[in-house]
C-alpha positions as a Markdown table, in Angstrom:
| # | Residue | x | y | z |
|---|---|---|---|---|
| 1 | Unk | 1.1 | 23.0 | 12.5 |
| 2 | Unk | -0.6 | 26.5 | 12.6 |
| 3 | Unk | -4.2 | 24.6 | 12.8 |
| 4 | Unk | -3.2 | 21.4 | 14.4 |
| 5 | Unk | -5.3 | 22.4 | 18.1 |
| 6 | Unk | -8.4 | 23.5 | 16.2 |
| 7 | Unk | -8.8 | 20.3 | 13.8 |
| 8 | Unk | -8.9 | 18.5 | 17.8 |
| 9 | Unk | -12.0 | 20.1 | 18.4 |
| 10 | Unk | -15.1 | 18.4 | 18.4 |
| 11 | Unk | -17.4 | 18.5 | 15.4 |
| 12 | Unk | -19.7 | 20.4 | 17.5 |
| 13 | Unk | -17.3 | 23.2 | 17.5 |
| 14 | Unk | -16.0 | 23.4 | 13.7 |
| 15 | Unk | -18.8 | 22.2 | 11.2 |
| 16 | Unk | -17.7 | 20.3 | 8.3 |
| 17 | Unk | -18.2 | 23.4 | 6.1 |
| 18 | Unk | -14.9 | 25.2 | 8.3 |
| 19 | Unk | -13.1 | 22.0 | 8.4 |
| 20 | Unk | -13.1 | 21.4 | 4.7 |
| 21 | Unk | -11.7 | 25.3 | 4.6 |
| 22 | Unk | -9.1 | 24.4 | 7.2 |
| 23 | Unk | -7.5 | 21.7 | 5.3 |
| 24 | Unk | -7.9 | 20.4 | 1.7 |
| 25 | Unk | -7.3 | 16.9 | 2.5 |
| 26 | Unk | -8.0 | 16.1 | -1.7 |
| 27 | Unk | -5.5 | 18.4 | -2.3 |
| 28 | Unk | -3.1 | 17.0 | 0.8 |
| 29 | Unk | -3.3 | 13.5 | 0.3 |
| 30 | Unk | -1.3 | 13.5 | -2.9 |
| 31 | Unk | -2.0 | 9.6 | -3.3 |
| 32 | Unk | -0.4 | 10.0 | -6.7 |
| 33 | Unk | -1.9 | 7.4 | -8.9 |
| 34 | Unk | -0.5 | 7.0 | -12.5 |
| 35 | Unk | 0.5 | 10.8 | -13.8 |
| 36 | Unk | -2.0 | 12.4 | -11.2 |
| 37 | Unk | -0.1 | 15.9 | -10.6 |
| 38 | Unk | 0.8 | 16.7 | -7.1 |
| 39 | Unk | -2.5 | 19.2 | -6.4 |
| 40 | Unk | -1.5 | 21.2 | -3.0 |
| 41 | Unk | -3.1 | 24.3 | -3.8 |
| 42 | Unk | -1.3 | 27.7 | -3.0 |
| 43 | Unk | -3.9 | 28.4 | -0.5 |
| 44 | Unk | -3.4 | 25.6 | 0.8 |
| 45 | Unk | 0.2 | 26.0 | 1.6 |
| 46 | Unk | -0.5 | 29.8 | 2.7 |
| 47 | Unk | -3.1 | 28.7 | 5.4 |
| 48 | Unk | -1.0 | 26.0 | 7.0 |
| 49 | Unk | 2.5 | 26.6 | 5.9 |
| 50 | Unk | 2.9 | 23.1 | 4.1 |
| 51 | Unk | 5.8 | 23.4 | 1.8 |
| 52 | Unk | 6.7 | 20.8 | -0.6 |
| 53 | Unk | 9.6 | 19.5 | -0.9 |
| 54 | Unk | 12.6 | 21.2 | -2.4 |
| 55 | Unk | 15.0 | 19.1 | -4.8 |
| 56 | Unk | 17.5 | 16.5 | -3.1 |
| 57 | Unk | 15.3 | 16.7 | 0.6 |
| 58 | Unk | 15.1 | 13.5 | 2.9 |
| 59 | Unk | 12.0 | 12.1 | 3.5 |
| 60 | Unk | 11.0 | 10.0 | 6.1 |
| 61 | Unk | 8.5 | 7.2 | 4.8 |
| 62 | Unk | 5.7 | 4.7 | 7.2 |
| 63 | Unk | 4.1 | 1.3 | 6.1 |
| 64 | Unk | 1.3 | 1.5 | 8.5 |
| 65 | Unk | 0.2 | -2.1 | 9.2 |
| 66 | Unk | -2.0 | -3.6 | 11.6 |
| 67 | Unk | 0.9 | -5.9 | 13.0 |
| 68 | Unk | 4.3 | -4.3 | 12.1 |
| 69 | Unk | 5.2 | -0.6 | 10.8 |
| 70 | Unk | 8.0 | -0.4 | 8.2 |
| 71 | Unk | 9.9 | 2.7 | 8.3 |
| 72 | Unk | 12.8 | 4.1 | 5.9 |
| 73 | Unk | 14.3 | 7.4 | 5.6 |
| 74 | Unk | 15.6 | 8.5 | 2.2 |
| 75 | Unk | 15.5 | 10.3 | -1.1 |
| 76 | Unk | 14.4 | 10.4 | -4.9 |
| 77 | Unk | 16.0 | 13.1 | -6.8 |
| 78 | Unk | 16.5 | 12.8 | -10.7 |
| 79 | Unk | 15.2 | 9.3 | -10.9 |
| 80 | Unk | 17.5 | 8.3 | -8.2 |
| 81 | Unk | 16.6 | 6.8 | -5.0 |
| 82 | Unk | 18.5 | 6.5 | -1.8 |
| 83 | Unk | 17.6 | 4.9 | 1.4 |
| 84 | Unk | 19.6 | 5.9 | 4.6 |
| 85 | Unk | 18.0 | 4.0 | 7.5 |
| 86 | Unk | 15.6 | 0.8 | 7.7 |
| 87 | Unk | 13.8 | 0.2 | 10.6 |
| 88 | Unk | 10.8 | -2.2 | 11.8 |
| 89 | Unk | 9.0 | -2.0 | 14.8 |
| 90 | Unk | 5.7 | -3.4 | 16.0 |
| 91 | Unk | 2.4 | -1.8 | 15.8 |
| 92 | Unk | 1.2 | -1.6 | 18.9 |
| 93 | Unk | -2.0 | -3.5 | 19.5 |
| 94 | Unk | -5.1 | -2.7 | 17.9 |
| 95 | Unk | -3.7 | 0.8 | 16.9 |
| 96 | Unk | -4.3 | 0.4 | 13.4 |
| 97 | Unk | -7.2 | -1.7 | 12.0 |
| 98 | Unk | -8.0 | -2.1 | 8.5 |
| 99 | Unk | -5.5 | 1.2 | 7.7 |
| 100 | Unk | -7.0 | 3.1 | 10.6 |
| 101 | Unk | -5.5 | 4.7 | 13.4 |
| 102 | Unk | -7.5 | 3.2 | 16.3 |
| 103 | Unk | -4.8 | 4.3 | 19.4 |
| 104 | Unk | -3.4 | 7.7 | 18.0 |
| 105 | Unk | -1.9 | 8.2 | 21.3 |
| 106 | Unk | -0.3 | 5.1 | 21.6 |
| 107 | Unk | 1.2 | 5.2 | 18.0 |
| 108 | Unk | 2.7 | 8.6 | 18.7 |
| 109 | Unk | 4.2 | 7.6 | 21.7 |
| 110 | Unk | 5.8 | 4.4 | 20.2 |
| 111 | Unk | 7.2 | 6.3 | 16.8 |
| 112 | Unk | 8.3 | 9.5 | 18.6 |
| 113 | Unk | 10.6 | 7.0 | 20.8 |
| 114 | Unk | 11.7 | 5.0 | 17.6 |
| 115 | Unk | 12.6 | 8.2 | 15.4 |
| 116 | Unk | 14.8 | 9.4 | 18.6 |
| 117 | Unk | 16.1 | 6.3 | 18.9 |
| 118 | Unk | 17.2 | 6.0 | 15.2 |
| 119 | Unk | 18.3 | 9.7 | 14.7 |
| 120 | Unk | 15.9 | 10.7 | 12.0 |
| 121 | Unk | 16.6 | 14.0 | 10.6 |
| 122 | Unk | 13.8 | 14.2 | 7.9 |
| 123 | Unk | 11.1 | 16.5 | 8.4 |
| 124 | Unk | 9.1 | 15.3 | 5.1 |
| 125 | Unk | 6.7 | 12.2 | 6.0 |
| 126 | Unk | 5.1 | 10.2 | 3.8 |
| 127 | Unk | 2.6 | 7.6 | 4.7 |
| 128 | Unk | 1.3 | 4.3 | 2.5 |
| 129 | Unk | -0.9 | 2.3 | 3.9 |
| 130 | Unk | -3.7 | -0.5 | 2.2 |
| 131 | Unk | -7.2 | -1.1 | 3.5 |
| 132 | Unk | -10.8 | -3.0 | 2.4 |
| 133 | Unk | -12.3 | 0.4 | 3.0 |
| 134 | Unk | -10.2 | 2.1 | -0.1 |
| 135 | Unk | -12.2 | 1.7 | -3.2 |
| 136 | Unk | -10.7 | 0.9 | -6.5 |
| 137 | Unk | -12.6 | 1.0 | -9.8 |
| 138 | Unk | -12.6 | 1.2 | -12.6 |
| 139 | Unk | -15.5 | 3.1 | -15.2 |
| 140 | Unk | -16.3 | 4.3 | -18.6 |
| 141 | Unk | -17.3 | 7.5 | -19.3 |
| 142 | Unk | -18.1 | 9.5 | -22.3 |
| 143 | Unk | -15.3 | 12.0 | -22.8 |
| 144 | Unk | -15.5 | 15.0 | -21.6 |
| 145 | Unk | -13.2 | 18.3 | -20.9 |
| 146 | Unk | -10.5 | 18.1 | -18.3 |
| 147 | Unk | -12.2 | 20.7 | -16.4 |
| 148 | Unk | -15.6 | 18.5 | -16.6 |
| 149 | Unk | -14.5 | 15.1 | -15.8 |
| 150 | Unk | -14.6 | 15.0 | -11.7 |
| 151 | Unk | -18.4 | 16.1 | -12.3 |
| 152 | Unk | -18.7 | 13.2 | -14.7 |
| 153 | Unk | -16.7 | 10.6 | -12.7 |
| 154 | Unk | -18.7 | 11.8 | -9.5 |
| 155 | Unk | -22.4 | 11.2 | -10.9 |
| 156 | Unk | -21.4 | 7.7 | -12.5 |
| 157 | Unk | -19.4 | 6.7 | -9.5 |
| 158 | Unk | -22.4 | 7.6 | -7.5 |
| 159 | Unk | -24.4 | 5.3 | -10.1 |
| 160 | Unk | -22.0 | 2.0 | -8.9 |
| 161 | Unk | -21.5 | 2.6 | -5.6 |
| 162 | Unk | -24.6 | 3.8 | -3.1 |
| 163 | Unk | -21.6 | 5.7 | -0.6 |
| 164 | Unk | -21.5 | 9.6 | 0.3 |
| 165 | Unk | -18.8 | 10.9 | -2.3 |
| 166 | Unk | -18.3 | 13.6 | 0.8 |
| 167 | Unk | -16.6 | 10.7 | 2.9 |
| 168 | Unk | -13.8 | 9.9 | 0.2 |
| 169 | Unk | -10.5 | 12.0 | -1.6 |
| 170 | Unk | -11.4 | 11.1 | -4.6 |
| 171 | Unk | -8.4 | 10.8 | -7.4 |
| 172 | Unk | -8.9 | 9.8 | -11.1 |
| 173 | Unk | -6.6 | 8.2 | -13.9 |
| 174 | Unk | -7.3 | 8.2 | -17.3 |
| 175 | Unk | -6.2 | 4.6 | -18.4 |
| 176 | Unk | -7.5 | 4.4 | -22.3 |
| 177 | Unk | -9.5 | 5.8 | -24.9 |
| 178 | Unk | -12.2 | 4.0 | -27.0 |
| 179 | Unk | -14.8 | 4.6 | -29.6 |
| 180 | Unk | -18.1 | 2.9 | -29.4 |
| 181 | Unk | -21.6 | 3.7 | -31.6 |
| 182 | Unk | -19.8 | 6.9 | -33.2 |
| 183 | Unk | -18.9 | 7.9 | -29.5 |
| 184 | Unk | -15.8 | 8.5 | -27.4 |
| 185 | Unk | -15.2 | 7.0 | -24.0 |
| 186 | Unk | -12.5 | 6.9 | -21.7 |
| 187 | Unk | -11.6 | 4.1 | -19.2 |
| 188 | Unk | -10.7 | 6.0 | -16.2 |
| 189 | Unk | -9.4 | 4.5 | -12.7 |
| 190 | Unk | -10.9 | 5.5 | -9.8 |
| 191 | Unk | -9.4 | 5.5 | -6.3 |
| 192 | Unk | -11.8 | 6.1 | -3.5 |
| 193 | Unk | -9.5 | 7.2 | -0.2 |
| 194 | Unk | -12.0 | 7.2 | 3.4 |
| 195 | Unk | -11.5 | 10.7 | 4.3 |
| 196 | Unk | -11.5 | 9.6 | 7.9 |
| 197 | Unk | -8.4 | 7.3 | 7.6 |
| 198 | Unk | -6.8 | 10.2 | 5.7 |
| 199 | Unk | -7.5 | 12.6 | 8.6 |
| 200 | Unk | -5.7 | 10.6 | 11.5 |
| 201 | Unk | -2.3 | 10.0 | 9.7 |
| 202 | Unk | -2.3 | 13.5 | 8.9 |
| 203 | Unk | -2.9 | 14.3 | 13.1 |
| 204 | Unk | -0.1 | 11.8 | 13.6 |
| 205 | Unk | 2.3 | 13.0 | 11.3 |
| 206 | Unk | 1.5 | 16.3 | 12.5 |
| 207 | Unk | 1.7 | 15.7 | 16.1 |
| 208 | Unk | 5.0 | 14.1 | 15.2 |
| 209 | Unk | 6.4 | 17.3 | 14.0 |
| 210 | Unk | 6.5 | 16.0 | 10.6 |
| 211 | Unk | 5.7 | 17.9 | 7.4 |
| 212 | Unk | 2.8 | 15.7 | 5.2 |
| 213 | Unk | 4.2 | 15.6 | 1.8 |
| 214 | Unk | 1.8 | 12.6 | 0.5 |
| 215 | Unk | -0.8 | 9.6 | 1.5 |
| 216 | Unk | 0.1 | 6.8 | -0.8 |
| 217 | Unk | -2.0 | 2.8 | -1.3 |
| 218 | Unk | 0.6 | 0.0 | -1.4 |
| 219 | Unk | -0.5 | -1.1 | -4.6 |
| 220 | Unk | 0.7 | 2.0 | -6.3 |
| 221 | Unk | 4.2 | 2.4 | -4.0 |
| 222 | Unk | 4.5 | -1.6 | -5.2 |
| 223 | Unk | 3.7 | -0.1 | -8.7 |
| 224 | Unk | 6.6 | 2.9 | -8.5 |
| 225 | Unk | 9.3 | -0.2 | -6.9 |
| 226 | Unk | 9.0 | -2.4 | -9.8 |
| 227 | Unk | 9.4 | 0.3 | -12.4 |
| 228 | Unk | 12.2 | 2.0 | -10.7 |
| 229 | Unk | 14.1 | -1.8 | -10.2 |
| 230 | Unk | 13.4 | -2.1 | -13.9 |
| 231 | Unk | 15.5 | 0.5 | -14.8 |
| 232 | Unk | 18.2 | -0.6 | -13.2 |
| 233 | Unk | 18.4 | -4.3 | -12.8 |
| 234 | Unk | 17.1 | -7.5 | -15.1 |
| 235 | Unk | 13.9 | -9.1 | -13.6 |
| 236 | Unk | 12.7 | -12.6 | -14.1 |
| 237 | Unk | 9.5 | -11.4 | -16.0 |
| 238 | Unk | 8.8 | -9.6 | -19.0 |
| 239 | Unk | 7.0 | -6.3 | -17.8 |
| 240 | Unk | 4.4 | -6.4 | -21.0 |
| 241 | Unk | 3.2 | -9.8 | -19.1 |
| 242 | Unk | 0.2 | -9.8 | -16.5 |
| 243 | Unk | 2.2 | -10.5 | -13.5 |
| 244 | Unk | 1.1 | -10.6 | -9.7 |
| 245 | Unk | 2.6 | -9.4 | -6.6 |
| 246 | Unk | 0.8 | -10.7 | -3.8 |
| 247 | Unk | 1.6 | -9.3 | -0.3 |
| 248 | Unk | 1.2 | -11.5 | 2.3 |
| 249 | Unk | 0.6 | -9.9 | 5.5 |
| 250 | Unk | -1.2 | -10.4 | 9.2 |
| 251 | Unk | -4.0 | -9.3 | 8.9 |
| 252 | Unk | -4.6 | -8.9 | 4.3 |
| 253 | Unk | -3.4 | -10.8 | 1.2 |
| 254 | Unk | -2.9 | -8.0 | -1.3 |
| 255 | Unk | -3.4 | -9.0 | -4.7 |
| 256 | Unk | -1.8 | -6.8 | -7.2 |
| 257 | Unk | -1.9 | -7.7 | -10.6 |
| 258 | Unk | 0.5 | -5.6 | -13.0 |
| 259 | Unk | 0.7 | -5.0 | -17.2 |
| 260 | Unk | 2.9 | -3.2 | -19.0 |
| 261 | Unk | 3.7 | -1.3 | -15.8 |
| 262 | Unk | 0.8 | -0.9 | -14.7 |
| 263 | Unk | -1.7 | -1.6 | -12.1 |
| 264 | Unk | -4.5 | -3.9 | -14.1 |
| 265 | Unk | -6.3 | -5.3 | -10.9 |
| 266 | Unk | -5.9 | -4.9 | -7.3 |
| 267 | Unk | -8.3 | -7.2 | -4.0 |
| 268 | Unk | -7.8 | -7.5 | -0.8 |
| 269 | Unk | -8.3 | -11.4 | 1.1 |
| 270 | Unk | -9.3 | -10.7 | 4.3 |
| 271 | Unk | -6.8 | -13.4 | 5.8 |
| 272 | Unk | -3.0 | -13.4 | 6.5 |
| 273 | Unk | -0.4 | -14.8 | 9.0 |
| 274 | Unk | -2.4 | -14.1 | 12.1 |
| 275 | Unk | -4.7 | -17.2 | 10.9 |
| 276 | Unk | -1.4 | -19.4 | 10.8 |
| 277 | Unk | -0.6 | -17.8 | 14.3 |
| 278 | Unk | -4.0 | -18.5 | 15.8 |
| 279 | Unk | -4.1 | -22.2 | 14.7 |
| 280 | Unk | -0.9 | -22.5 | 16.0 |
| 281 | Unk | -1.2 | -21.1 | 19.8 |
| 282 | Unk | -4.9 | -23.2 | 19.6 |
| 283 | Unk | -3.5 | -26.3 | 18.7 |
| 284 | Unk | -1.4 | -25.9 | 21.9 |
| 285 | Unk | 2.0 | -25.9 | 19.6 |
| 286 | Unk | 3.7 | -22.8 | 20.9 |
| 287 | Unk | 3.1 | -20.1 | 23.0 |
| 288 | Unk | 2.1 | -16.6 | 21.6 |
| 289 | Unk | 5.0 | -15.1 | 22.5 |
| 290 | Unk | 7.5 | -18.1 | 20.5 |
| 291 | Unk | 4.7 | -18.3 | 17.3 |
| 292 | Unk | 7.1 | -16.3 | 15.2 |
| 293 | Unk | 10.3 | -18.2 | 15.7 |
| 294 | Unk | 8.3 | -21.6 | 15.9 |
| 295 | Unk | 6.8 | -20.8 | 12.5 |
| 296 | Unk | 10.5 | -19.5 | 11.1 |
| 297 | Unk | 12.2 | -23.1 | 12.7 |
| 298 | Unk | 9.3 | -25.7 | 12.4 |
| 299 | Unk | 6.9 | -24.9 | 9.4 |
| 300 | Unk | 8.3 | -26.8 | 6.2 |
| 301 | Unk | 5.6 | -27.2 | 3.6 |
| 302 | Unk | 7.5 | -29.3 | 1.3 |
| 303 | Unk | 7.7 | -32.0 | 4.3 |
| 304 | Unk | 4.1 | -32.8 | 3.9 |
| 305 | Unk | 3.7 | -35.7 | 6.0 |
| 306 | Unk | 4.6 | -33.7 | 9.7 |
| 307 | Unk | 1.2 | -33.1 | 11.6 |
| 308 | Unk | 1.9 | -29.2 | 12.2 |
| 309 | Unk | 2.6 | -28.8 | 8.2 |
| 310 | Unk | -0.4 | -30.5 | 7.3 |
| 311 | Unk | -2.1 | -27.9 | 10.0 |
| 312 | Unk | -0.9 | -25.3 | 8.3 |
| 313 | Unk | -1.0 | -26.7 | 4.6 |
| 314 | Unk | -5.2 | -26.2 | 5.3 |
| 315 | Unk | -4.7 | -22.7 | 5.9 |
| 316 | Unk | -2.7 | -22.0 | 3.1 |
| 317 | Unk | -5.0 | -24.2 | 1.0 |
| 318 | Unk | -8.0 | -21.8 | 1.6 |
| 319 | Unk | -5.5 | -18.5 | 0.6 |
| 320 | Unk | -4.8 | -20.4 | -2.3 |
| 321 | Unk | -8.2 | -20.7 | -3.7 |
| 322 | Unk | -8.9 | -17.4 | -2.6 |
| 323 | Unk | -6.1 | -16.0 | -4.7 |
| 324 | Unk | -6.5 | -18.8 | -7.7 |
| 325 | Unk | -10.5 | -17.1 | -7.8 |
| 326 | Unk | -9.1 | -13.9 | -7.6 |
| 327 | Unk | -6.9 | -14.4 | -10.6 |
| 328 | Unk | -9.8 | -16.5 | -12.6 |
| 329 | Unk | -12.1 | -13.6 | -12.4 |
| 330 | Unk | -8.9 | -11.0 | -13.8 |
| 331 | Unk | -8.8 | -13.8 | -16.5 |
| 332 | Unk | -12.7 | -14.1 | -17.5 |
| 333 | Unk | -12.9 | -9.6 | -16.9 |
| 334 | Unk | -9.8 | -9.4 | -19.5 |
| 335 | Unk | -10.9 | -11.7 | -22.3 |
| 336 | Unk | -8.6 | -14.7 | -21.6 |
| 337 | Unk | -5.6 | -12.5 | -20.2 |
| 338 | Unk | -3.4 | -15.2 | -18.4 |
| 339 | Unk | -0.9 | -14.2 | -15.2 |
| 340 | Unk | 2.2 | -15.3 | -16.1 |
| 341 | Unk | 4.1 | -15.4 | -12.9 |
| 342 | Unk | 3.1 | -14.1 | -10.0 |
| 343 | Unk | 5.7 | -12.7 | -7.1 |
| 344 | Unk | 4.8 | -12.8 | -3.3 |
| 345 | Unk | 7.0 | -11.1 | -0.6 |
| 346 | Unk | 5.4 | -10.0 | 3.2 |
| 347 | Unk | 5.7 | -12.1 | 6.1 |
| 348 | Unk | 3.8 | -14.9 | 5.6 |
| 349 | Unk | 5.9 | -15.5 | 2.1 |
| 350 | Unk | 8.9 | -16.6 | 4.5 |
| 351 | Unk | 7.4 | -19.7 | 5.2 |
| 352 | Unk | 9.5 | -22.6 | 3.7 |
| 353 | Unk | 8.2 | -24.1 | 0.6 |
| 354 | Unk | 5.4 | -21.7 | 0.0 |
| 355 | Unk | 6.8 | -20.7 | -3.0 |
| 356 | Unk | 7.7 | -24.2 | -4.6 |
| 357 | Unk | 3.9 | -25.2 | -3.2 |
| 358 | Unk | 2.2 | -22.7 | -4.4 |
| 359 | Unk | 3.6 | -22.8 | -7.6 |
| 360 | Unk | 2.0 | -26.7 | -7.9 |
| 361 | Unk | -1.1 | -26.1 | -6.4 |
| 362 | Unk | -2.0 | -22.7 | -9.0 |
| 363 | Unk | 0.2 | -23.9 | -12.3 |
| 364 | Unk | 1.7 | -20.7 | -12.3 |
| 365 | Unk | 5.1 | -20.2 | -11.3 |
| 366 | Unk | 5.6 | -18.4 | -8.3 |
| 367 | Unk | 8.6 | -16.7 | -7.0 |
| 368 | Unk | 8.9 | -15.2 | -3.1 |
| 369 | Unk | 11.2 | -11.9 | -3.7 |
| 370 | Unk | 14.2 | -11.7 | -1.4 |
| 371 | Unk | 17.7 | -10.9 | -1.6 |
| 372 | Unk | 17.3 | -7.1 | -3.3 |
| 373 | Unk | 20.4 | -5.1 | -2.6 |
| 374 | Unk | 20.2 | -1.9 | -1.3 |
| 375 | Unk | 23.0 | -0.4 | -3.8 |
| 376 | Unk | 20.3 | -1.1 | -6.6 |
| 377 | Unk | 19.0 | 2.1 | -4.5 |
| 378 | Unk | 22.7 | 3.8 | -4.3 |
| 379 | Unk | 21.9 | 2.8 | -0.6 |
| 380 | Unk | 24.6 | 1.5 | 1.6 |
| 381 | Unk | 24.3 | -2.4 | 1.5 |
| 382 | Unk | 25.0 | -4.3 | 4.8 |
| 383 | Unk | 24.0 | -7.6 | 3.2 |
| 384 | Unk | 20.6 | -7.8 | 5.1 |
| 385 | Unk | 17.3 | -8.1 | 2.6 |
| 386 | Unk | 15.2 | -5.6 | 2.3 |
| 387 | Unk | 12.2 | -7.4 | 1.3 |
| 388 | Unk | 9.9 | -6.3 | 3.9 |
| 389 | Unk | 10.5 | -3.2 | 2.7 |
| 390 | Unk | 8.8 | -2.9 | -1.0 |
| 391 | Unk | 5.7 | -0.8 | 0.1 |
| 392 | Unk | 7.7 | 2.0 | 1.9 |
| 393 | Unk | 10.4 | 2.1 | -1.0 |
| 394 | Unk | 8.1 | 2.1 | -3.6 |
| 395 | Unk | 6.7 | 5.4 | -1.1 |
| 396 | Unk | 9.6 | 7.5 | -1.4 |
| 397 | Unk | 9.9 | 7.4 | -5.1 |
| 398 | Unk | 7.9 | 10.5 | -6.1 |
| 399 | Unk | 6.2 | 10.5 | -10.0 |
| 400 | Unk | 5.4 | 14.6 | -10.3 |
């Protein structure tokens, strides 16, 4: 990349004023929520010769999380999406906290091997990631001009949240109109994007020798999955319904709640399977190293009465109320609006009986997703589920 070695200089040597003309990162990071329009300006593309994509090009798509990295190289042309190669690998440690890059060096090395290894071709990257330091909300404002509403949704942003609007890509969705006291409003979404997490999967993707093409949440690539699935295969909910997909990771518990296609509510529970993994290696019940297959061989919560599933039936207990909060607060902010069914998929959703327990201990039924072929995705199909995949997939697929 033409300015690659100068955005490694120090902020001593390039001021923020020159960085900002280096690279556009609000018009880079084409986190494309809703209908947003892809917004790479043409200088943009002059300065650094960023292309995007051309019809029926390969892209190569990350899932950067803090314990493993999903990746998947594919396509979405004409509402059709094809995924070639699916590959996991772990993160290595402590590279990537809360979505940021903490070892770049260390990341590059281990991906750069792992792209080699797998024969990846693409030269289009897109990266989705999820963190507590993304912002997501949502505001009314009187309604204003297209060309006036970043200046309106800036100063009111500004009035809920005491953060420097220069630290954030800012992108805005306009969700609904309304008329109150003779005057229009509009309820616009709000995604706040730390420019500094935005910055270092740009270097790595870079340093990669990868093209960026777009910076995606994982509540929005989950959004994209389900509504391409819908169109072509029956799910078990009806789509009009409030329905939540909760990823259970490592380190986070995404809650995503969906309506009528949409994202309605999104939180992040600071808690995931490394609690589970913890308990475990301090209870002296397995080594570190055998946690994983131990959890996958021993862990039956519908057995309740074994010591190590009553150990872990406490951690789950305290997710649980998290999430049953979570989804009581979505209920008292939406005037009664009740979540139907709620869907959970991530690694921590693999643990046996979690569904059916779940399920009893919320009174709302939930289901883990598994077992999605690949030719829903006119992919080759080897038989293997492609659960662990949902955030990257939902990546590819490109809205503008």
């Amino acid at each position: 990349m033409k300015n690659y070695s100068k955005w490694e200089k120090s902020n001593k040597e390039i001021d923020s004023k020159e960085r900002k003309k280096l690279i556009n990162f609000k018009d880079l990071a084409n986190i494309d929520i809703g209908t947003l329009k892809n917004k790479l300006s043409k200088n943009l593309k002059k300065a650094n010769k960023i292309s995007t994509p051309q019809k029926k090009r390969k892209v190569i798509a990350f899932d950067m999380g803090s314990y493993m990295i999903k990746i998947v190289e594919g396509m979405y042309y004409k509402d059709e999406l094809t995924i070639d190669k699916y590959i996991t690998l772990k993160t290595p440690k402590d590279a990537i906290i809360d979505g940021e890059i903490k070892k770049s060096e260390e990341l590059f090395l281990r991906l750069e091997q792992v792209m080699k290894e797998n024969g990846i071709k693409a030269k289009y990257a897109i990266c989705t990631n999820n963190s507590t330091l993304i912002i997501n909300r949502e505001i009314l404002i009187p309604k204003v001009e297209e060309e006036e509403l970043d200046t309106v949704v800036r100063y009111e942003i500004q009035q809920y949240l005491p953060i420097n609007l220069e630290d954030y890509i800012l992108q805005v969705t306009i969700l609904d109109e309304e008329e109150t006291n003779l005057s229009k409003k509009i309820n616009v979404r709000v995604i706040a994007y730390p420019d500094k997490i935005a910055r270092g999967y740009y270097n790595l993707i870079t340093k990669l020798n990868l093209k960026p093409y777009a910076l995606d949440v994982n509540y929005n690539a989950i959004n994209k999955f389900i509504n391409c699935i819908d169109r072509n295969n029956e799910y078990e909910y009806n789509p009009k319904d409030s329905v939540a997909f909760i990823d259970m990771g490592a380190s986070f518990i995404d809650v995503n709640i969906y309506k009528n296609e949409n994202l309605d509510f999104t939180r992040i529970i600071k808690a995931g399977g490394n609690d589970i993994d913890e308990m475990l290696v301090e209870r002296n019940l397995v080594s570190p190293d055998e946690v994983e297959n131990f959890k996958v061989r021993n862990i039956d919560l519908e057995e309740p009465f074994e010591p190590v599933n009553i150990y872990v039936r406490e951690t789950i207990d305290d997710w649980i109320e998290k999430i049953e909060k979570i989804i009581q607060f979505y209920k008292n902010k939406n005037m009664g609006d009740e979540v139907s069914s709620i869907v959970i998929f991530g690694g921590s959703s693999k643990l046996k009986g979690i569904d059916e327990y779940m399920t009893t201990k919320l009174g709302i039924k939930t289901k883990r997703k598994n077992g999605i072929s690949k030719i829903a995705f006119k992919s080759s199909d080897d038989g293997k589920s492609i659960d662990d995949f949902i955030n990257v997939i939902g990546s590819v697929i490109r809205l503008s």
